[in-house]
Backbone bond lengths (Angstrom), bond angles and torsions (degrees), N, CA, C in turn:
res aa  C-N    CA-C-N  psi(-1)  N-CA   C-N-CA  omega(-1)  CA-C   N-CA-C  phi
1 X - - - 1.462 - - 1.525 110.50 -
2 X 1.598 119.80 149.28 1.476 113.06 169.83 1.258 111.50 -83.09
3 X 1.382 94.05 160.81 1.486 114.86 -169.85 1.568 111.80 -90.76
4 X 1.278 117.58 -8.77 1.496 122.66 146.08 1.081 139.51 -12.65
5 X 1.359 127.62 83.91 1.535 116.82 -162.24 1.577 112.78 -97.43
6 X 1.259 101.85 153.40 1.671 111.42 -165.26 1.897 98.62 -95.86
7 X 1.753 119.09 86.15 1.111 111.59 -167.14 1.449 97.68 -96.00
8 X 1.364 129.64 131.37 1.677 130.52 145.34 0.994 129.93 -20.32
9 X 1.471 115.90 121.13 1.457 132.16 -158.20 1.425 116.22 -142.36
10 X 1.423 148.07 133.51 1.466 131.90 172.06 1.837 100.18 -109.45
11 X 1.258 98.86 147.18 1.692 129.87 164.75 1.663 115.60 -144.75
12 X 1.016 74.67 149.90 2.158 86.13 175.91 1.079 108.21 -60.66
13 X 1.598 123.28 -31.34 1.823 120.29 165.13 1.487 112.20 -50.16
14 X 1.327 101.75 -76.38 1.578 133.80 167.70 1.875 105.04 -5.08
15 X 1.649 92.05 -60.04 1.352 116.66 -156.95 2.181 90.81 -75.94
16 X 0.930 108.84 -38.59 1.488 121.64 -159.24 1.833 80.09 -67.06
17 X 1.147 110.32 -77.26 1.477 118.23 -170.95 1.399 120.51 -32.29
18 X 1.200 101.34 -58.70 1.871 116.60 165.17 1.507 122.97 -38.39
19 X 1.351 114.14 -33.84 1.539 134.49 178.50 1.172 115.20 -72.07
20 X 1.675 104.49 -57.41 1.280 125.15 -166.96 1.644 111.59 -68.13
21 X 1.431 114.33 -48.73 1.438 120.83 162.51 1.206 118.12 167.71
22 X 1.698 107.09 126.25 1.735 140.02 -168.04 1.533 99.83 -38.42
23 X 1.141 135.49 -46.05 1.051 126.40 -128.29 1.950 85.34 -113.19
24 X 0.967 120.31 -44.26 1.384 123.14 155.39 2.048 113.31 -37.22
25 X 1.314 90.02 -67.78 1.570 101.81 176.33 1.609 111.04 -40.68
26 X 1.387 116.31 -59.79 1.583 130.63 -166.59 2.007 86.61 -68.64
27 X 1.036 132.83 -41.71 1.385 118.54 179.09 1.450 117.78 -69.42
28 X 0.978 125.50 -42.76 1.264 146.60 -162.23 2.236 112.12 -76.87
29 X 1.347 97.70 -20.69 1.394 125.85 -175.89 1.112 117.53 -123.86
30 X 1.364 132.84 -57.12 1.477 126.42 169.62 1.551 107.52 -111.82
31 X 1.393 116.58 -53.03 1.850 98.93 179.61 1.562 116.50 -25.30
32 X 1.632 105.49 -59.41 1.834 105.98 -179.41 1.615 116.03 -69.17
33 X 1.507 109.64 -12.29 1.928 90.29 179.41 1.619 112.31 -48.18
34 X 1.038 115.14 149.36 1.263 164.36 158.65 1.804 92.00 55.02
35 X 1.451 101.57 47.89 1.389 116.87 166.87 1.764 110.17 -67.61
36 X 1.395 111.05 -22.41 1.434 96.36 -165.06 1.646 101.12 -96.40
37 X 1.463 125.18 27.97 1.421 124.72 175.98 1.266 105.55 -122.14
38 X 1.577 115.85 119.81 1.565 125.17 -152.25 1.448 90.56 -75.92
39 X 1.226 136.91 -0.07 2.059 141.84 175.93 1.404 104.42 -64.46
40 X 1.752 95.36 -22.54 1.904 96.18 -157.87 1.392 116.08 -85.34
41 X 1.220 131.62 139.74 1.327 130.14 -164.36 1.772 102.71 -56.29
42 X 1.550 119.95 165.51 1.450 132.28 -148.43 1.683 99.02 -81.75
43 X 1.786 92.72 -54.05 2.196 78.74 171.70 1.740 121.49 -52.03
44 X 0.963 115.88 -28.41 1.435 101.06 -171.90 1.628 107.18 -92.50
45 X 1.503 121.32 -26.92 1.329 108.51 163.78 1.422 114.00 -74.04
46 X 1.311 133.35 -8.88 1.612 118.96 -177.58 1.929 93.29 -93.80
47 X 1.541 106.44 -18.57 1.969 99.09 176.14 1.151 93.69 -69.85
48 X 1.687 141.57 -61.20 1.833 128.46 -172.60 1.259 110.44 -38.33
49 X 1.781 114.64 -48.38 1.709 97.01 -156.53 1.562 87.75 -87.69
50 X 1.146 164.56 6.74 1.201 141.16 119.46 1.544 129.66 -32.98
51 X 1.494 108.35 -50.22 0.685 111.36 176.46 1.747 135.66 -52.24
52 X 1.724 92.73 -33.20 1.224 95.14 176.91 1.377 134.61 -73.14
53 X 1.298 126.60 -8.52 1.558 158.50 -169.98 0.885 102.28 -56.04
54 X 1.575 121.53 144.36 1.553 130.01 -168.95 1.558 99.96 -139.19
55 X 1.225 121.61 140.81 1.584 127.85 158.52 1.157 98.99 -70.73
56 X 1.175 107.35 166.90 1.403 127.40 -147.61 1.792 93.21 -88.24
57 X 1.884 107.72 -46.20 1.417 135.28 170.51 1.787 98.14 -58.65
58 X 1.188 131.16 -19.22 1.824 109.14 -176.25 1.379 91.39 -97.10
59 X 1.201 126.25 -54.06 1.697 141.09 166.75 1.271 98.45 -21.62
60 X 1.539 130.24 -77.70 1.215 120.20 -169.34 1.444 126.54 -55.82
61 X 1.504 110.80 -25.55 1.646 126.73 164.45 1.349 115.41 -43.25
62 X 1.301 102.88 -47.84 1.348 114.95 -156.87 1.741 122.66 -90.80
63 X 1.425 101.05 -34.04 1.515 88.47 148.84 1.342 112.66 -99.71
64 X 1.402 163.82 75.90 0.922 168.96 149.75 1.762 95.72 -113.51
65 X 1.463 116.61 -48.41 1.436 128.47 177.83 1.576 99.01 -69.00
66 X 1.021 109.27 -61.26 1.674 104.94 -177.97 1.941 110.76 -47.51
67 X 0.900 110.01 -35.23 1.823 114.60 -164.03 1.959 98.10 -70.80
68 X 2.106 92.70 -50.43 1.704 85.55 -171.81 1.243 111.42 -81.94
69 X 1.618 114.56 7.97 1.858 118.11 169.58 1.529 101.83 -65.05
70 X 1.923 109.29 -53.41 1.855 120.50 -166.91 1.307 100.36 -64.07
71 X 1.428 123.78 -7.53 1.456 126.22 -158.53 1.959 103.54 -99.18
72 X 1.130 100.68 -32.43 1.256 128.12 -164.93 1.969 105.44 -93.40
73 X 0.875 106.86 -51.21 1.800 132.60 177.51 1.490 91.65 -57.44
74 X 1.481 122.43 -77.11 1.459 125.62 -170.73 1.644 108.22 -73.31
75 X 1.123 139.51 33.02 1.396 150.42 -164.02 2.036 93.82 -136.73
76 X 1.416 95.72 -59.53 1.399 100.90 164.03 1.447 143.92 -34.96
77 X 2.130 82.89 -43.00 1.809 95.98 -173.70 1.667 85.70 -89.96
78 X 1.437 142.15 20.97 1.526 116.73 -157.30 1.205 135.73 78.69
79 X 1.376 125.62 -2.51 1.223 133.39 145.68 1.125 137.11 -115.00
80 X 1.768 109.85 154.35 1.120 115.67 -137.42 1.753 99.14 -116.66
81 X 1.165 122.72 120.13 1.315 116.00 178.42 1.666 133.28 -84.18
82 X 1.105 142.08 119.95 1.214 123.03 -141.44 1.731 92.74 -97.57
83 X 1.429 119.36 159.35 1.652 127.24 -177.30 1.422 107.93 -49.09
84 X 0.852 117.06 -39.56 2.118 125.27 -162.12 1.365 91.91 -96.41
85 X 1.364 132.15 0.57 1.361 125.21 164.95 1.413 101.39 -91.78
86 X 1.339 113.00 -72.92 1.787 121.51 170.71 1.442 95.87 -24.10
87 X 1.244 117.26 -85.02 1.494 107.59 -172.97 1.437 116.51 -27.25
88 X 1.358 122.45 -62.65 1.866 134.21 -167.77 1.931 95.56 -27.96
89 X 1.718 102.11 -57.68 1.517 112.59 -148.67 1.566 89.32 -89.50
90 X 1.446 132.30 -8.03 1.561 115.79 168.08 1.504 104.75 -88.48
91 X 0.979 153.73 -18.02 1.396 160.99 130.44 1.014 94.40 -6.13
92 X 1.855 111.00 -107.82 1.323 130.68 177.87 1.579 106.32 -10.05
93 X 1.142 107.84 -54.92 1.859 100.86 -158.25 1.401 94.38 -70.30
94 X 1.440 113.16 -44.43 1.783 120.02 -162.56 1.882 96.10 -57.74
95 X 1.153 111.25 -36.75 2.099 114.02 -158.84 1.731 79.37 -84.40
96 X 1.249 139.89 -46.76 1.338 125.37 -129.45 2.203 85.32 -101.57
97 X 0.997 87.74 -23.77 1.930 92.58 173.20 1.428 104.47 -74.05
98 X 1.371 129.38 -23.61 1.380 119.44 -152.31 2.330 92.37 -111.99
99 X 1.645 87.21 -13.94 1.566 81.96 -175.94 1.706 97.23 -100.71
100 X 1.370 124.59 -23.87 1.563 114.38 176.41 1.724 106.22 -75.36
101 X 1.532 122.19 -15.67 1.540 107.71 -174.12 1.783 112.97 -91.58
102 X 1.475 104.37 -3.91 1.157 142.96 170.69 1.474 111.98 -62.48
103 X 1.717 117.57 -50.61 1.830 120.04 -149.69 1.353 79.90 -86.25
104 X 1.218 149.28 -45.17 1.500 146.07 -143.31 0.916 98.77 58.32
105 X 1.405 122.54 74.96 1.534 126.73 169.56 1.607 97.02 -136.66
106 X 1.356 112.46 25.92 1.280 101.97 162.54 1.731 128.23 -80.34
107 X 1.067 147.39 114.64 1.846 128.25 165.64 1.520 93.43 -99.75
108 X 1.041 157.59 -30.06 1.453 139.26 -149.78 0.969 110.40 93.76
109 X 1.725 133.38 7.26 1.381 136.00 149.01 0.987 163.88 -67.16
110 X 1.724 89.62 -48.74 1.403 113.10 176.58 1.610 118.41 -89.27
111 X 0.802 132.35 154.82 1.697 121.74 -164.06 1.492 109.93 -98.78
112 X 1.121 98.86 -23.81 1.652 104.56 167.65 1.331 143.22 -80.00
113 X 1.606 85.37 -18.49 1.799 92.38 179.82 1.703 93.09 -103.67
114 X 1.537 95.31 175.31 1.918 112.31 -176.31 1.408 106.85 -172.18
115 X 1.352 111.13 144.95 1.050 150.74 174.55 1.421 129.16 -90.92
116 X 1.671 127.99 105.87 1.108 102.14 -179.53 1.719 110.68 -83.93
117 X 1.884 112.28 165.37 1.175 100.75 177.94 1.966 112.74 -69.06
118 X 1.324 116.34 -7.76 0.986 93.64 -179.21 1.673 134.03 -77.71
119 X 1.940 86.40 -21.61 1.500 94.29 -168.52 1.709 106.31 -74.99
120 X 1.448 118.71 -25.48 1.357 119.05 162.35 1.517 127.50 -53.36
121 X 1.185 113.46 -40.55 1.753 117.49 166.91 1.461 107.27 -88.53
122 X 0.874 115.60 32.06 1.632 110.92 -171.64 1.273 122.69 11.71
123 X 1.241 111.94 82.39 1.288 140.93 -174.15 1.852 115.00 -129.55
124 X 1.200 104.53 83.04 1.407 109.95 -171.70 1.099 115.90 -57.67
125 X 1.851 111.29 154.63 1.630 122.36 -178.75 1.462 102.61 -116.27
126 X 1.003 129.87 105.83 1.517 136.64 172.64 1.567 112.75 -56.67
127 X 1.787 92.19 148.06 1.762 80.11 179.39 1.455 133.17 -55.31
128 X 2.288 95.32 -25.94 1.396 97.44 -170.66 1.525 117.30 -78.89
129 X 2.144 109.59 -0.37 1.167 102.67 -179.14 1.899 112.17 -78.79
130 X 1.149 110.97 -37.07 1.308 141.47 169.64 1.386 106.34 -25.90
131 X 1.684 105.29 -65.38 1.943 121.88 172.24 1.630 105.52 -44.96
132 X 1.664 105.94 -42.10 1.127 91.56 -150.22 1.456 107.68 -101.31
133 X 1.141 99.73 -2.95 2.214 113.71 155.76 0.808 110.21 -81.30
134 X 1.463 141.48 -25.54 1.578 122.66 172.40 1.462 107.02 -98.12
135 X 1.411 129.83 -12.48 1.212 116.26 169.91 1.884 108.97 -65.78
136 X 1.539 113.78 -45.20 1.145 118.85 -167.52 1.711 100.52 -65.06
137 X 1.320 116.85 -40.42 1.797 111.50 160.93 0.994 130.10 -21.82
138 X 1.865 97.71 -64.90 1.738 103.45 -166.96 1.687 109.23 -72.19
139 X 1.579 104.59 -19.51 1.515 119.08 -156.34 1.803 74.71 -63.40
140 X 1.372 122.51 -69.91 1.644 134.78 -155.37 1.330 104.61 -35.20
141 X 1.597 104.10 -33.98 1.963 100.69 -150.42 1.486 79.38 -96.41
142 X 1.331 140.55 -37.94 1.419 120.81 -167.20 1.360 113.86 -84.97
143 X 1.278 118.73 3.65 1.215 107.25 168.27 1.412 116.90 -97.73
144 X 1.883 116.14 -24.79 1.368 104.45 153.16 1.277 133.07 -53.01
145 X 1.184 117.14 -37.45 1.688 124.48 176.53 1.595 108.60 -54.13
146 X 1.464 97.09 -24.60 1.622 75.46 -155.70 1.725 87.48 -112.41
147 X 0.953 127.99 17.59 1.212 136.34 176.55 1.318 124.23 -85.31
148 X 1.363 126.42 142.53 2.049 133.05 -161.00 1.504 87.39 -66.71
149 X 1.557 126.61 -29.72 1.430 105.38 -161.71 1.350 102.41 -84.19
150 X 1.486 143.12 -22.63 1.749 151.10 173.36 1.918 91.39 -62.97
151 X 1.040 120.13 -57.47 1.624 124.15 177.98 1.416 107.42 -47.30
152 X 1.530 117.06 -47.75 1.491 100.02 -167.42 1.687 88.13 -104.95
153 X 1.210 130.52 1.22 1.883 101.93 146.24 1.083 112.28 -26.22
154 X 1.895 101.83 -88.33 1.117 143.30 -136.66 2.074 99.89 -74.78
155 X 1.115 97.22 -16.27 1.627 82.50 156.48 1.227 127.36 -120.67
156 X 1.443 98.36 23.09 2.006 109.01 151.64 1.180 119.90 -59.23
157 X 1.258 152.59 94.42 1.858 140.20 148.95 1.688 97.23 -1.88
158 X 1.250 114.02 123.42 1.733 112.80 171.69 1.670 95.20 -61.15
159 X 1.643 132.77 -16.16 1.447 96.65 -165.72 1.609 97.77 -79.25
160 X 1.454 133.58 11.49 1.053 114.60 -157.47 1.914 97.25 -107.60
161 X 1.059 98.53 -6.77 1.160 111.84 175.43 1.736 125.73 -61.62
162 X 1.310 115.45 118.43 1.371 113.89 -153.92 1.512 100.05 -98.62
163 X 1.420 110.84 128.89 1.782 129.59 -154.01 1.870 106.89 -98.64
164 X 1.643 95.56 86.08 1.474 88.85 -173.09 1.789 110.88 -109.85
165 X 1.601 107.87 155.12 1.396 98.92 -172.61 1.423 110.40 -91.11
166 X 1.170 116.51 176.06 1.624 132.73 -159.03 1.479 88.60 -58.17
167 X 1.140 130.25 -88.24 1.366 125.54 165.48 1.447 130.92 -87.10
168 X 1.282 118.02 117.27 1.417 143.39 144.39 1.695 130.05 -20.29
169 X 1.280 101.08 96.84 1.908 81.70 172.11 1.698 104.56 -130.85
170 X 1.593 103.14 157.81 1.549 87.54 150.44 1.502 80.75 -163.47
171 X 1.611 107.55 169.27 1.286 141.78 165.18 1.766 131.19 -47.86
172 X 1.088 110.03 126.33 1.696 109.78 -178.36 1.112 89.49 -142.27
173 X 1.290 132.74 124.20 1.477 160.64 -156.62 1.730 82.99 -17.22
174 X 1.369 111.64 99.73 1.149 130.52 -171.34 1.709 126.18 21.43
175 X 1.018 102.69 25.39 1.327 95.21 171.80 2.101 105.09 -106.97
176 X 1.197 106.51 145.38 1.517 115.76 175.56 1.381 114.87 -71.40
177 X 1.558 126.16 107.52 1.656 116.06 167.54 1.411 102.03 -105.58
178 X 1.257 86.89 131.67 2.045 102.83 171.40 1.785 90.35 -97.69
179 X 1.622 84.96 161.82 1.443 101.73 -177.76 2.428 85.19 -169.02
180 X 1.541 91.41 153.46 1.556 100.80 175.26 1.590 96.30 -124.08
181 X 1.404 120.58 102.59 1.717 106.39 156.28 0.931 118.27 -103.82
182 X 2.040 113.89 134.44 1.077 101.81 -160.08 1.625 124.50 -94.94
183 X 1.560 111.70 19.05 1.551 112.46 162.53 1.752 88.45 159.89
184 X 1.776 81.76 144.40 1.792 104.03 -179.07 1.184 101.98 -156.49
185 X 2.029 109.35 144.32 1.034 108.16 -167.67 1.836 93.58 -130.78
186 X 0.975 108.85 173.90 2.040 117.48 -170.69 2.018 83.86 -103.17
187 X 1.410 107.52 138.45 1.424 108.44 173.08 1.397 109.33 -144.22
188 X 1.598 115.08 81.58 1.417 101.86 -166.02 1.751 111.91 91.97
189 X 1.159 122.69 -136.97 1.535 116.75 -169.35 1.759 84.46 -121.31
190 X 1.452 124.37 27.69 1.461 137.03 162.35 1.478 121.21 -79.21
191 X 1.786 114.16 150.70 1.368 96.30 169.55 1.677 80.08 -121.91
192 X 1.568 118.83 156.12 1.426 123.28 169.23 1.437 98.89 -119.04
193 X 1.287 128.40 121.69 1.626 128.97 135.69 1.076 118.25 -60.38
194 X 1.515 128.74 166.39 0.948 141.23 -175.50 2.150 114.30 -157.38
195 X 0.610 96.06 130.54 1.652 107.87 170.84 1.617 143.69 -153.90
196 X 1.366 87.00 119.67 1.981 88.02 -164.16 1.361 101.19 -79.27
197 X 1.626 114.39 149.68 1.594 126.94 170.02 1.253 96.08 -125.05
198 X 1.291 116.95 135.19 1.313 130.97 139.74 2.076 133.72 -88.05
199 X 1.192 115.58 2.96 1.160 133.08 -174.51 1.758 120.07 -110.81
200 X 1.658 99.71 -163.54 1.463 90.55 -170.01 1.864 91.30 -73.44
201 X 1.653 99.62 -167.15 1.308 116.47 178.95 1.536 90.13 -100.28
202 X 1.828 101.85 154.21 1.431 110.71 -165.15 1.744 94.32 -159.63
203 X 1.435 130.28 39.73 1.108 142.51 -154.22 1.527 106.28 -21.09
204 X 1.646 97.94 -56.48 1.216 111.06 -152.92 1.544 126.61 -73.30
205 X 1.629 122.76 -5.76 0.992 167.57 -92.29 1.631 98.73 -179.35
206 X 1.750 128.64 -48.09 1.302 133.80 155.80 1.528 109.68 -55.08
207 X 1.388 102.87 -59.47 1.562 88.57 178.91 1.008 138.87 -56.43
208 X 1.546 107.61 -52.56 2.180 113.10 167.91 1.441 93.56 -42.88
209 X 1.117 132.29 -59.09 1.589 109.41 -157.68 1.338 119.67 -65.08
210 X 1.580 102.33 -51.82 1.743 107.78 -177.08 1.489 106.23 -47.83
211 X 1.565 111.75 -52.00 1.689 109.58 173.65 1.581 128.77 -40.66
212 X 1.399 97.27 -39.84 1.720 90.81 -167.32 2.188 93.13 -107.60
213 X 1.432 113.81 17.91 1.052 114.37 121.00 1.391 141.43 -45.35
214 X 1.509 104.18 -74.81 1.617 136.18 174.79 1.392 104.54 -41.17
215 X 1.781 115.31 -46.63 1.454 100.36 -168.91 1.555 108.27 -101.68
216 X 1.414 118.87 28.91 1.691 128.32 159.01 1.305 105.59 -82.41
217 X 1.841 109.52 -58.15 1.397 117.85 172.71 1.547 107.62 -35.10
218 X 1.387 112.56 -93.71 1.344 119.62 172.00 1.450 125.40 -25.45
219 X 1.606 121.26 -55.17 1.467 99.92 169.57 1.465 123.91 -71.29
220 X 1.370 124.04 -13.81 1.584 135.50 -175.26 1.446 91.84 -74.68
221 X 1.458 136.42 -74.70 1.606 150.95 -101.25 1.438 82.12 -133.42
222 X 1.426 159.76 -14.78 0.893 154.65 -174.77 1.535 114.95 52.37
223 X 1.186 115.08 40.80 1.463 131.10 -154.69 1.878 101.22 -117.70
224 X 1.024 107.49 103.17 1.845 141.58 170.34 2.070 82.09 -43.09
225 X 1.881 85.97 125.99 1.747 92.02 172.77 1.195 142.65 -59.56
226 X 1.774 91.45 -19.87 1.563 116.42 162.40 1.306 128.73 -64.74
227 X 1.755 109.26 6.39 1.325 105.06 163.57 1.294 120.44 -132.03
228 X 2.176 111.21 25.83 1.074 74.19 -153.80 1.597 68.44 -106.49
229 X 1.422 128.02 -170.60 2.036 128.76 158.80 1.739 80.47 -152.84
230 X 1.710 64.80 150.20 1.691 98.64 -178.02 1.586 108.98 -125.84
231 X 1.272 108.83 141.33 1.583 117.01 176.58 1.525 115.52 -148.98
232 X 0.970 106.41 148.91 1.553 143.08 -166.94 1.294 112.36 -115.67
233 X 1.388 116.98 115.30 1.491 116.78 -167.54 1.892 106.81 -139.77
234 X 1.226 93.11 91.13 1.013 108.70 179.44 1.580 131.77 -87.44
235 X 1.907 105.76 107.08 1.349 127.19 -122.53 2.098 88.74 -84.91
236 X 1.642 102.63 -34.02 1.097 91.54 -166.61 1.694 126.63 -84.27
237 X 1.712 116.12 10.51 1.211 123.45 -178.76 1.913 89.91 -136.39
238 X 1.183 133.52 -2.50 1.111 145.30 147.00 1.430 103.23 84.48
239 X 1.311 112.42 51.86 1.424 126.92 -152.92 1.956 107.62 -130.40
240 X 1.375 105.52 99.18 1.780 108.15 160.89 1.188 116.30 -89.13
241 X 1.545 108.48 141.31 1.758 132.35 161.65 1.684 119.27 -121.68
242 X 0.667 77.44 132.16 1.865 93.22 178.91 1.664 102.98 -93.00
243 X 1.149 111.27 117.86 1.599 118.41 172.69 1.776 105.53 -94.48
244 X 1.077 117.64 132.80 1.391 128.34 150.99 1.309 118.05 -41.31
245 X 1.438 132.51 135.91 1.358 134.93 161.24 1.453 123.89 -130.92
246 X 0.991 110.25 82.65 1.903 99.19 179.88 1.998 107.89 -122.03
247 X 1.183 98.62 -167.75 1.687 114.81 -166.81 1.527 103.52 -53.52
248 X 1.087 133.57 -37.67 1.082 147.65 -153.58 1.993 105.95 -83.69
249 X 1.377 101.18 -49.64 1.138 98.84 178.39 1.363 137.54 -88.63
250 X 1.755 99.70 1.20 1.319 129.58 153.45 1.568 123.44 -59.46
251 X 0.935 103.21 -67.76 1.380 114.40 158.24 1.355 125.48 -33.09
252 X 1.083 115.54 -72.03 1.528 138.77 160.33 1.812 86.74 -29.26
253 X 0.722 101.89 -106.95 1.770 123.48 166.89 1.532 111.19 24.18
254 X 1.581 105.54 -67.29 1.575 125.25 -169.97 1.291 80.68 -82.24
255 X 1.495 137.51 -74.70 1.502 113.02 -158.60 0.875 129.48 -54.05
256 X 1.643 137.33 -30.50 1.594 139.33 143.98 1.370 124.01 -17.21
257 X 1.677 100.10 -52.74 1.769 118.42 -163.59 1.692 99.17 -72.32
258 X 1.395 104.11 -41.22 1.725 118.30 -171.54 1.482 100.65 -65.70
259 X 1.363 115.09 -42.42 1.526 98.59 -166.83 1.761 112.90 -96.41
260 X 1.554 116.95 -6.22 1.216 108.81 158.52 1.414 116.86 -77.86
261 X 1.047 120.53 -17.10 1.773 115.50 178.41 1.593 95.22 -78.09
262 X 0.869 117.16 -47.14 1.979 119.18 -172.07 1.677 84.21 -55.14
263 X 1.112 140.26 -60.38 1.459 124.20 -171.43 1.390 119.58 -60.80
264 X 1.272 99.43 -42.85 1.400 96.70 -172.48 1.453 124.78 -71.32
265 X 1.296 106.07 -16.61 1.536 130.98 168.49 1.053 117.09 -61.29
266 X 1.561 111.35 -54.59 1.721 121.33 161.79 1.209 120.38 -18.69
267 X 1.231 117.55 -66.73 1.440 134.96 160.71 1.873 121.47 -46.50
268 X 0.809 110.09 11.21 1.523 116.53 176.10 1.868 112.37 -92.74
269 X 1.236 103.60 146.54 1.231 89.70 -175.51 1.818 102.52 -108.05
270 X 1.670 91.55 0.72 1.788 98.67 -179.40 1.708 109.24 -152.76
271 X 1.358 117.55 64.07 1.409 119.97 -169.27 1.580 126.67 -20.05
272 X 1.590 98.99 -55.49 1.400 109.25 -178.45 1.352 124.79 -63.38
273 X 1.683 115.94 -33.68 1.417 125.88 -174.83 1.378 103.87 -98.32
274 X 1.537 111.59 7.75 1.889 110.93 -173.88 1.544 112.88 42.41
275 X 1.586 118.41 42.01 1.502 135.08 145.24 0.955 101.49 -52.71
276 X 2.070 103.73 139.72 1.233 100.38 174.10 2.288 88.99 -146.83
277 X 1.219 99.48 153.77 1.899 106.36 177.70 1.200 88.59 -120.89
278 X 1.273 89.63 138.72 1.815 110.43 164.44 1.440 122.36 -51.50
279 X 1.427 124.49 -50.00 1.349 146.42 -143.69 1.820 79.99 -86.02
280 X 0.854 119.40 -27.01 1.698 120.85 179.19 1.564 117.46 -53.80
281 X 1.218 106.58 -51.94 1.667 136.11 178.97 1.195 116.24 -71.14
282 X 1.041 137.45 56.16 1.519 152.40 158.76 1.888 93.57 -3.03
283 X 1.402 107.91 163.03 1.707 123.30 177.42 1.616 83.52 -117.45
284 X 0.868 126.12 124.00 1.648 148.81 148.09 1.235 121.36 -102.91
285 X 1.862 91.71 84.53 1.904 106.26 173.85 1.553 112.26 -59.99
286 X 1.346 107.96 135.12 2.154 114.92 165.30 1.594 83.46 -176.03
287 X 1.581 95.06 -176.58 1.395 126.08 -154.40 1.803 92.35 -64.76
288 X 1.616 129.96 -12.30 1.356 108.61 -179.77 1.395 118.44 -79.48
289 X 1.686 109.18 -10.88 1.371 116.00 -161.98 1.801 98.59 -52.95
290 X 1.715 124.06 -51.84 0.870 133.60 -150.35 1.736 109.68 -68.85
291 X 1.696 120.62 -8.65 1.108 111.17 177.78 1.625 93.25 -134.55
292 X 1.546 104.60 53.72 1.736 101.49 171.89 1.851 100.52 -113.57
293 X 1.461 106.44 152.54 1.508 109.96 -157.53 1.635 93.10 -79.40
294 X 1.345 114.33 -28.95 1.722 130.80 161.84 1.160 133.84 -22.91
295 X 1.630 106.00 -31.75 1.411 105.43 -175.23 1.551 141.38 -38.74
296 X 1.258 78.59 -43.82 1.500 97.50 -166.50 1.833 113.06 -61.68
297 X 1.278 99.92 -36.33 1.562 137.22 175.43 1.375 112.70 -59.86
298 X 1.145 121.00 -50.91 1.352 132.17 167.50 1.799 127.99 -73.03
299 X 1.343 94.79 -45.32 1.685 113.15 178.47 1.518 116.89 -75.60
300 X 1.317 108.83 -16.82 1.854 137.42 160.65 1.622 89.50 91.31
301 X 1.235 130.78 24.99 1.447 130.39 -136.41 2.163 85.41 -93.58
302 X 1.763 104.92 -16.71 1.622 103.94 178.42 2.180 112.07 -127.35
């Protein structure tokens, strides 16, 4: 077995999951540890390759984010990618996602192959749904292109461009918060966030995040809230918001983060070693049960 330890951590995912339902959460975090080592007993490797399952709707998020990253990266080195190019390589990803969830060559191993959650519940994708996921694709990326916020990238100086890694962490009285932002630039004695959506609007849900964005910036960059603004640019109704950030909602911010870890801790069956028992994690049936990758796990149906 690896020696990998599964240490306690908070994220706004993390935090979303926990809400939504315990027993999901406890699978999703400890049921799958060290699912991806074929040593490990069979329930917890069949919870990873569940685990790994994507809707067809997060899938499409996700390379849409990946394309305006290559778009953004090669803009960096000085080149400039033109729209009908972006498009070419969101294609590719969209045909080559829809032919690997296809081979059944997924286990939850290999990093290259994927599974959608639908083709696992056998839940078919029609061709006309297919049209109408890659239409909503190209719709996302052309509206960034053609959008004031791609304009005032691209007349940022790259040195002003603020160099963040794939994942984000920092410290809250020792506990680790991850966070992903997906691009910020320095404007003046300014910091700008930035974040693409591909989904519905969820206002409230923009703000917690952009905030405990703001206070990574701020605790990383030593940067006063009064400079920093956050926005949300939501690619698939082609729609920006500017969130407020000041002292107040910082605050606010950490005490939120502090008192969902105190809950979620509750639930531990060993705080310090981040032990966790199943029988702890209650199943909380509602309308998410029907698009959780869990099912099968829960319904005894594997």
């Amino acid at each position: 077995m690896t020696d990998f330890k599964n240490e306690f951590s908070w994220s706004k995912s993390r935090n979303e999951m926990f809400n939504e339902c315990k027993r999901k959460y406890f699978l999703y975090y400890y049921g799958s540890w060290n699912g991806w080592d074929n040593r490990e007993e069979d329930k917890t490797k069949r919870i990873y390759y569940l685990k790994k399952l994507n809707t067809k709707e997060i899938w499409l998020g996700q390379i849409i984010h990946e394309v305006i990253k290559y778009v953004l990266n090669q803009l960096k080195d000085g080149k400039r990618v033109p729209l009908g190019y972006a498009i070419a390589i969101l294609r590719k990803k969209f045909e080559e996602g829809f032919i690997q969830s296809s081979l059944k060559k997924y286990t939850g191993f290999k990093s290259k192959a994927h599974k959608f959650f639908e083709e696992e519940y056998g839940i078919s994708i029609s061709e006309e749904e297919k049209k109408e996921l890659l239409k909503k694709a190209e719709s996302c990326l052309t509206n960034f292109y053609n959008s004031d916020t791609f304009i005032e990238i691209k007349k940022i100086p790259v040195s002003d461009w603020i160099s963040l890694e794939e994942f984000l962490t920092f410290n809250l009285e020792e506990n680790r918060i991850f966070l992903s932002i997906d691009f910020a630039i320095k404007k003046g004695d300014k910091i700008i966030i930035y974040d693409w959506k591909t989904g519905k609007e969820r206002s409230s849900e923009f703000d917690l995040q952009l905030t405990c964005y703001a206070l990574y910036v701020s605790e990383k960059l030593g940067i006063s809230p009064k400079n920093i603004t956050a926005r949300i640019f939501n690619l698939s109704i082609n729609k920006e918001d500017t969130f407020e950030i000041n002292e107040k909602k910082l605050i606010e911010m950490r005490e939120y983060i502090k008192e969902n870890i105190s809950k979620m801790k509750s639930f531990l069956e060993d705080t310090k070693n981040n032990v966790a028992k199943e029988e702890k994690f209650p199943k909380e049936e509602g309308f998410y049960c029907s698009r959780c990758n869990f099912k099968k796990i829960c319904s005894g149906e594997w």
